[in-house]
C-alpha positions in Angstrom: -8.2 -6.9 35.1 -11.1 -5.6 36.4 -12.5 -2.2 37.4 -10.8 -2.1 40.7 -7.5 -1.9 38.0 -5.3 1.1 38.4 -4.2 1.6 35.0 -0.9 2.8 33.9 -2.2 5.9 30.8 1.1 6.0 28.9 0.8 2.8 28.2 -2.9 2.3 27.8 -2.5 5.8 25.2 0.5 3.9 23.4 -0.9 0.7 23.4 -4.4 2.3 21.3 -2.9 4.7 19.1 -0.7 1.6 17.9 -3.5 -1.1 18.0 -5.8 1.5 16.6 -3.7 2.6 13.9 -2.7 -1.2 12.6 -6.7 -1.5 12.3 -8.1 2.0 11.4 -5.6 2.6 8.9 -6.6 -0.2 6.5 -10.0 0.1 7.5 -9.8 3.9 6.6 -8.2 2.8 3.2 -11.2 0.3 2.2 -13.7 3.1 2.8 -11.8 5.7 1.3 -12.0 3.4 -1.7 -15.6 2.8 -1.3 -16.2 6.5 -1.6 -14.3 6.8 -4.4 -15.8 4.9 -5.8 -19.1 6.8 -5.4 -17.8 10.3 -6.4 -16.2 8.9 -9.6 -20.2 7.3 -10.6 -21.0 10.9 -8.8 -18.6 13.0 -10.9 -19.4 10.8 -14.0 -23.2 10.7 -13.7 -23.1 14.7 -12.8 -21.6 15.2 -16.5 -25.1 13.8 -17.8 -26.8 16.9 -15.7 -29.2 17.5 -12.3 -31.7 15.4 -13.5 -29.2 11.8 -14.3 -27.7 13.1 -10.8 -30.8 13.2 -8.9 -32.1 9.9 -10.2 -29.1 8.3 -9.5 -29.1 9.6 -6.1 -32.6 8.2 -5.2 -31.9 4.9 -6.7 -28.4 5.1 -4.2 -31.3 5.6 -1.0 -32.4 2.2 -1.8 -29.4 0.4 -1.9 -28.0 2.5 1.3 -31.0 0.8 3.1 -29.9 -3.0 2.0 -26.2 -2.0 2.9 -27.5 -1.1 6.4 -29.3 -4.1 7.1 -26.0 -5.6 6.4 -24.0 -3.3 8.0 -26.0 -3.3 11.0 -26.8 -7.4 11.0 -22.7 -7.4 11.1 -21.8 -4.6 13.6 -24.8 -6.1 16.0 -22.8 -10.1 15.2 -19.7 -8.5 16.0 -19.8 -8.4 19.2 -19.6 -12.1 19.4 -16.7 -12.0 16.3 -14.6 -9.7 18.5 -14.8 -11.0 22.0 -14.8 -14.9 20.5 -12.0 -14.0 18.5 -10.5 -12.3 21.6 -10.3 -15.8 23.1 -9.8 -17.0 19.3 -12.3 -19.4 19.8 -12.2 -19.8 15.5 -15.1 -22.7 16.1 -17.7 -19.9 17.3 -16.3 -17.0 14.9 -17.4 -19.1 11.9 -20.5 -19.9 13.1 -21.7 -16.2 13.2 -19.6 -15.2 10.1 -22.3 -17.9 8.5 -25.4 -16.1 10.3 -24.1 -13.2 8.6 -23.7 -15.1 5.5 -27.5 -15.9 5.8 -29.1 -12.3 7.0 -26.7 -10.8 3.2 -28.3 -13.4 0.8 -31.6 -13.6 1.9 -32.1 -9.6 2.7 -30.9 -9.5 -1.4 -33.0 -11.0 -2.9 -36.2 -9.4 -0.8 -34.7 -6.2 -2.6 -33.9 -7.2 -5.7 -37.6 -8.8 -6.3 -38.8 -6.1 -4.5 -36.8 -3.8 -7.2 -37.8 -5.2 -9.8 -42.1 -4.6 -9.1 -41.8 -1.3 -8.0 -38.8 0.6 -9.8 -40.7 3.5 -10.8 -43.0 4.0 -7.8 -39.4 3.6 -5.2 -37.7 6.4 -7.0 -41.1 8.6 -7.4 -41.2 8.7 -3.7 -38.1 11.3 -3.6 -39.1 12.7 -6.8 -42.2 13.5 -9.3 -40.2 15.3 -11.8 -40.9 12.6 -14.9 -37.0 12.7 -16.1 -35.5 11.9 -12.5 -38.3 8.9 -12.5 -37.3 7.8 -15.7 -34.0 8.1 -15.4 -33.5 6.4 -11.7 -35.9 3.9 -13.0 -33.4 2.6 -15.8 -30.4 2.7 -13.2 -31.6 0.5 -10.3 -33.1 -1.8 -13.2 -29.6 -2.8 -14.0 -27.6 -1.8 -10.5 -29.7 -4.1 -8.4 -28.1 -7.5 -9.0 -25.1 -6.0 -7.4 -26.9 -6.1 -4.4 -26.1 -9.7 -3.6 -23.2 -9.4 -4.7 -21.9 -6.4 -2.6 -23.8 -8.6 0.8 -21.0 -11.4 0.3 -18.0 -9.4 -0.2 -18.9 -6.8 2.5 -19.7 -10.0 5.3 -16.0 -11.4 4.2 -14.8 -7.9 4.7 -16.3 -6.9 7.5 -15.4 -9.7 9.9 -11.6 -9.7 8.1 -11.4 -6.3 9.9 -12.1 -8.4 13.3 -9.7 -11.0 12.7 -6.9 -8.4 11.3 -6.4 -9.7 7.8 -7.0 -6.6 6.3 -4.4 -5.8 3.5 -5.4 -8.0 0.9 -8.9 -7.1 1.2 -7.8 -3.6 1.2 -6.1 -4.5 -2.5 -8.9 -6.0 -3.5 -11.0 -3.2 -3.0 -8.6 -0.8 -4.6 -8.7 -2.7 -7.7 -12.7 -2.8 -7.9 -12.5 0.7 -8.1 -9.9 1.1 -10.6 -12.4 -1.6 -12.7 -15.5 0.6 -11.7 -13.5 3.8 -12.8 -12.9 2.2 -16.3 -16.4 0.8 -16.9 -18.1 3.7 -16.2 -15.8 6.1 -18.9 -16.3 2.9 -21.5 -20.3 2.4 -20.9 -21.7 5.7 -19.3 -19.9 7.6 -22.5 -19.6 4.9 -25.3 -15.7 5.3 -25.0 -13.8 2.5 -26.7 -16.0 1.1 -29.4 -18.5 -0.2 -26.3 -22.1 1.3 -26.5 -23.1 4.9 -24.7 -25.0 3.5 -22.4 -25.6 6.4 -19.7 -26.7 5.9 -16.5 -27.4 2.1 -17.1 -23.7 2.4 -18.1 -22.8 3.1 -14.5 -24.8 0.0 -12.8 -23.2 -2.3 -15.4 -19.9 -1.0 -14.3 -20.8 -1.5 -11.2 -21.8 -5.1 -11.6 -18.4 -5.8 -13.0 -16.3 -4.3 -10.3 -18.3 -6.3 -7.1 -17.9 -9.8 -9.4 -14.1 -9.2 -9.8 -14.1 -8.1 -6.0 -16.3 -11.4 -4.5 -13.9 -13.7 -6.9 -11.0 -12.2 -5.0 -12.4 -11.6 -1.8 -12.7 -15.8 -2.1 -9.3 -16.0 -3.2 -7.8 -14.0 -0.5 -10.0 -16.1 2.2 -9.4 -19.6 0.7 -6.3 -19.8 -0.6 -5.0 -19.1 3.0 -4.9 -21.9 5.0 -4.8 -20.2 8.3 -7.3 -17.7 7.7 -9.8 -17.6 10.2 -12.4 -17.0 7.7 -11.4 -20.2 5.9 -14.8 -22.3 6.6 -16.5 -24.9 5.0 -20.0 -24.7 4.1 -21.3 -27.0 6.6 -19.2 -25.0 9.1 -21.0 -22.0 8.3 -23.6 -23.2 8.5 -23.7 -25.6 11.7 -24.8 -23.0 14.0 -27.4 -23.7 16.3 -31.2 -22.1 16.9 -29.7 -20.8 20.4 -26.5 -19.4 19.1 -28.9 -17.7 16.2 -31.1 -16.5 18.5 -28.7 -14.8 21.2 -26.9 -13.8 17.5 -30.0 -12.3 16.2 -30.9 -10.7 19.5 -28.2 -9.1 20.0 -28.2 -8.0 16.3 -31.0 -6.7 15.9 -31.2 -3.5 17.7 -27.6 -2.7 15.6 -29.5 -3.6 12.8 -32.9 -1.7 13.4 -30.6 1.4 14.6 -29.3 1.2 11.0 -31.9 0.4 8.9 -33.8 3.1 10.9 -30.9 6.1 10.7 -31.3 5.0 6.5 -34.8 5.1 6.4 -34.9 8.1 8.0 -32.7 9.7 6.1 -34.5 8.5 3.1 -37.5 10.2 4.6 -35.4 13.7 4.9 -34.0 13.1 1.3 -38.3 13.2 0.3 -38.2 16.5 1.9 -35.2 17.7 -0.1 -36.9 16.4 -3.1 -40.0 18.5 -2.5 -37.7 21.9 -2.9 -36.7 20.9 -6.5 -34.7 18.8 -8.7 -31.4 20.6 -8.2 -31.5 20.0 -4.6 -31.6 16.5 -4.6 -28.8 16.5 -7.5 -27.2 18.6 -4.4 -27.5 16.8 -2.1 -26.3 13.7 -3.5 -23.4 15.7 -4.1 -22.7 16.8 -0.8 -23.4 13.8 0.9 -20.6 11.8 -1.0 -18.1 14.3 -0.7 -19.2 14.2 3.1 -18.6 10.8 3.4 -15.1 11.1 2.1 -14.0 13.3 4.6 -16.1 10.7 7.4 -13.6 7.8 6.4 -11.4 8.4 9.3 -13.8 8.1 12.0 -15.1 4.9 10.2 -11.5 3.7 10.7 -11.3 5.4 13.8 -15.3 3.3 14.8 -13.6 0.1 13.7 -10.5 -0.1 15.7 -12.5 1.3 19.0 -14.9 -1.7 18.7 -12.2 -4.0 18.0 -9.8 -2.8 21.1 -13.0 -3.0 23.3 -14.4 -6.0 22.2 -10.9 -7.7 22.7 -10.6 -6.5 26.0 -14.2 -7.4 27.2 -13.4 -10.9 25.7 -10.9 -11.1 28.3 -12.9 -9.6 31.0 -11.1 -5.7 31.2 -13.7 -3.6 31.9 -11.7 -0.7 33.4 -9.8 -0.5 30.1 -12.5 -0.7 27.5 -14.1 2.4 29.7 -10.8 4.0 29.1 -10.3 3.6 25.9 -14.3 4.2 24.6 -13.2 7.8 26.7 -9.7 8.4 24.6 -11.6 7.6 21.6 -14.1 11.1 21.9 -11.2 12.6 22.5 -9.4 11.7 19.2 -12.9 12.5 17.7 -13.0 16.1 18.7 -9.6 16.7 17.4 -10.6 14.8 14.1 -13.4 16.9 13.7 -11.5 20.0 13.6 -9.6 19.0 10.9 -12.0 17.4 8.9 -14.1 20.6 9.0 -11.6 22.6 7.7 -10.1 20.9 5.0 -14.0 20.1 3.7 -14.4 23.9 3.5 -10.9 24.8 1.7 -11.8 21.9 -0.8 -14.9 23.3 -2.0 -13.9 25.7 -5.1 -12.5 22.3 -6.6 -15.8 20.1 -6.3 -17.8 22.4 -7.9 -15.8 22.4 -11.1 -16.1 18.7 -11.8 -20.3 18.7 -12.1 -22.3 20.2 -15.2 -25.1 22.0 -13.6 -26.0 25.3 -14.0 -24.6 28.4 -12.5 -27.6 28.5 -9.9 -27.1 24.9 -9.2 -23.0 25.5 -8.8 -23.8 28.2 -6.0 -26.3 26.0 -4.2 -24.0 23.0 -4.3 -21.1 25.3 -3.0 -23.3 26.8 0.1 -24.6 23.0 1.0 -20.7 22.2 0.9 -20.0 24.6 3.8 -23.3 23.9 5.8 -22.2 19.6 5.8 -18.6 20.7 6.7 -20.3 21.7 10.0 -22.5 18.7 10.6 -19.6 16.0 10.3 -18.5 17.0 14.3 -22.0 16.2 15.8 -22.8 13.3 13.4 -19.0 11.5 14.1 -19.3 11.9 17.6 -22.3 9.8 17.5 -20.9 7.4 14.8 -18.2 6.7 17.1 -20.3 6.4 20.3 -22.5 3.7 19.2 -20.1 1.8 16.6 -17.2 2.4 18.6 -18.2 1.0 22.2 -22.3 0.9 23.0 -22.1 -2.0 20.1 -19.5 -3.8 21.0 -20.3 -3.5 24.6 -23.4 -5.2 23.8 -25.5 -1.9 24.2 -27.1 -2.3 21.1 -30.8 -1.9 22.8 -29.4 1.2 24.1 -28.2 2.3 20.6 -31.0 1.7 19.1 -33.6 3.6 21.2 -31.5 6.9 21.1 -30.7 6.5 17.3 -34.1 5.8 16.1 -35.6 8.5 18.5 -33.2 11.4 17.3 -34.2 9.9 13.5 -37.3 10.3 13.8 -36.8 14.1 15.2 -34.5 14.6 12.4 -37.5 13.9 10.0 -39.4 16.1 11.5 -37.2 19.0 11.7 -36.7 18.4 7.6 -40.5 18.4 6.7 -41.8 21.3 9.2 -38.3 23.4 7.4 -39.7 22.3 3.9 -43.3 22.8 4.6 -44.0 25.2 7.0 -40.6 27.6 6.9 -39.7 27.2 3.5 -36.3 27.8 4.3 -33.1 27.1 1.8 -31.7 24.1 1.2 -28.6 24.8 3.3 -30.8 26.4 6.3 -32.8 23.0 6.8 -29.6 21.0 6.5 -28.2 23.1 9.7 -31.3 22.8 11.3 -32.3 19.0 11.1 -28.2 19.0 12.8 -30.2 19.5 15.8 -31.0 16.1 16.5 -27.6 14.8 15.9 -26.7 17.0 18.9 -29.4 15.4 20.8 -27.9 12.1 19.9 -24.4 13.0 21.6 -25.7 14.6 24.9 -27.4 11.2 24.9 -24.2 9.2 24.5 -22.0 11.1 27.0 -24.2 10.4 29.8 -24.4 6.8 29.0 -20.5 6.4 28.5 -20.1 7.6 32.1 -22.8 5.8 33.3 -21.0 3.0 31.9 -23.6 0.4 31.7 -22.8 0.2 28.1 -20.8 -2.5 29.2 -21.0 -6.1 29.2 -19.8 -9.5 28.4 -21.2 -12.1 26.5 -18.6 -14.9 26.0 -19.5 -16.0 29.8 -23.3 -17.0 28.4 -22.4 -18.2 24.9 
């Protein structure tokens, strides 16, 4: 099927919204969990004040950079998980699930020596108020062994999602968080005859909740026979230099678009910190509550890349240009909704967090301005996870999402520095460059040389 195909829509539409909803729902699920995760530490932490909040939420940059390397080493390997799974060549699949295995472990421990050198000067570099040092210092001190941890589990997650065994990881994942909950009200509070441990309390609970999740991530892989995932170690790890290299080069780009975007945002997270205090406890605020509403287009990303990358395994161009098109469309409608239900949810936020009245205003203005940004910021998520990846545009990707990053900085520190705006006026503005990123994307959907197969020269 080729593009010369003349294709039949009803069916194509059917055939994606029930594809796409076997994948995105559970996919939708495990991230809705993830964020739950974080406003339940954010809700928690926010009852020990801004400045617990804000140290927290610098700590939370430098563990959103190692979850990008990941996130993007795996998105960027994908593409040869979903179009060798397309052809279930399970031989090949394994191989790169064990490249990914490799990028996880070793990109953890860089950060976790790196951690635990420079604690004080990483979170200093959002903030110089002593208490949000201090305070961010003692959480990352304790929260960064998770890092390894969370690298396995999300490279046995991930590439479930490819190969479609995704309920069980989806339980999994519900119970960490129901673990997490639990730990943080014993050890954050001293509930239960264990010690009040504040916010050193919340990276111990943390620590507990990703070893119970890895042990049953494990279970859920091994004790299936037939799992695709099911590998020994010296299948994992019999990949050779060219299949790592045409991995890795392919991976890259996904993963330097990644780290970039969290590097960047890092960088406009120093320019929120140079307003005060109370915006970064804000803005750690906002951008959780953000993310929950954002879980739809992650599942929505997902089962895009996997319906492409299925058809491109099999050599269907005219229908993964199809579909990457009905995709956008779903994403507009999304984004309504999304928008609105994110603005009628505010007045309940703000009653959960102890800050002060001035604090409570900001947070409920910044809550309105986000609500705004999700439609511009989606439409790129899904444009580059959804299809340019999986295509194997990731070059592409990459030049247009590090390009509108770096704008994006930019826009923050000449709003900081030279307007002095509000908080909520340099959030709307540095938006700019997320539009930037979409005019970018449309033209090269239609151009459609976001296409191409890679199974042919593996």
């Amino acid at each position: 099927m080729g593009n010369s195909l003349t294709l039949d829509i009803g069916s194509e539409r059917k055939y994606f919204f029930s594809k796409g909803l076997f994948i995105a729902l559970p996919v939708m699920l495990q991230n809705l969990i993830a964020v739950g995760l974080n406003i339940i530490d954010s809700i928690m932490i926010g009852g020990l004040g801004e400045a617990a909040m804000a140290g927290v939420g610098s700590a939370n940059q430098i563990y959103m950079i190692y979850s990008e390397v990941c996130f993007g080493t795996f998105s960027g390997a994908a593409v040869y998980v979903s179009q060798f799974w397309g052809i279930r060549d399970r031989t090949t699949v394994r191989k790169v699930v064990g490249i990914d295995f490799s990028v996880a472990i070793v990109s953890a421990i860089v950060f976790i020596l790196g951690i635990q050198f420079t604690a004080p000067q990483l979170i200093w570099l959002f903030s110089h108020d002593a208490s949000v040092i201090d305070l961010g210092a003692q959480y990352i001190q304790v929260a960064k062994y998770s890092y390894l941890l969370v690298g396995i589990t999300f490279c046995l997650n991930y590439n479930c999602r490819i190969v479609q065994k995704l309920v069980l990881p989806t339980i999994i994942s519900a119970s960490a968080l129901g673990v997490n909950t639990l730990f943080n009200w014993f050890l954050i509070y001293g509930k239960c005859g264990f010690p009040e441990l504040g916010v050193r309390g919340a990276g111990y609970a943390t620590i507990i909740a990703r070893v119970l999740e890895l042990i049953g991530m494990f279970a859920c892989v091994y004790l299936q026979k037939d799992h695709p995932l099911r590998a020994s170690l010296k299948e994992l790890l019999s990949f050779d230099r060219k299949l790592f290299g045409d991995v890795i080069r392919l991976a890259l780009p996904a993963c330097g678009t990644e780290v970039g975007w969290a590097v960047c945002v890092s960088f406009v997270y120093m320019a929120y910190g140079k307003i005060s205090a109370e915006s970064l406890a804000v803005v750690s605020v906002t951008e959780v509550v953000a993310c929950f509403f954002q879980c739809i287009f992650f599942g929505l990303g997902n089962a895009t890349g996997f319906i492409i990358g299925d058809c491109l395994g099999r050599g269907e161009t005219e229908r993964s240009y199809y579909f990457a098109r009905l995709s956008l469309k779903i994403t507009w409608v999304l984004n309504v909704l999304m928008t609105v239900a994110m603005l009628l949810i505010r007045p309940f936020i703000i009653r959960f967090y102890n800050f002060t009245p001035e604090t409570i205003d900001l947070l409920y203005v910044a809550l309105a301005v986000w609500a705004f940004t999700i439609t511009p910021k989606m439409l790129g998520y899904v444009m580059i996870c959804g299809f340019m990846r999986t295509g194997g545009d990731t070059l592409f990707a990459f030049k247009i999402d590090f390009s509108m990053n770096i704008v994006q900085v930019g826009l923050a520190f000449f709003g900081v520095l030279v307007m002095h705006w509000s908080l909520p006026a340099i959030v709307a503005f540095t938006c700019l460059s997320e539009v930037g990123k979409c005019i970018m994307g449309y033209m090269r959907l239609y151009s459609r040389k976001w296409i191409n197969i890679v199974t042919d020269a593996a």
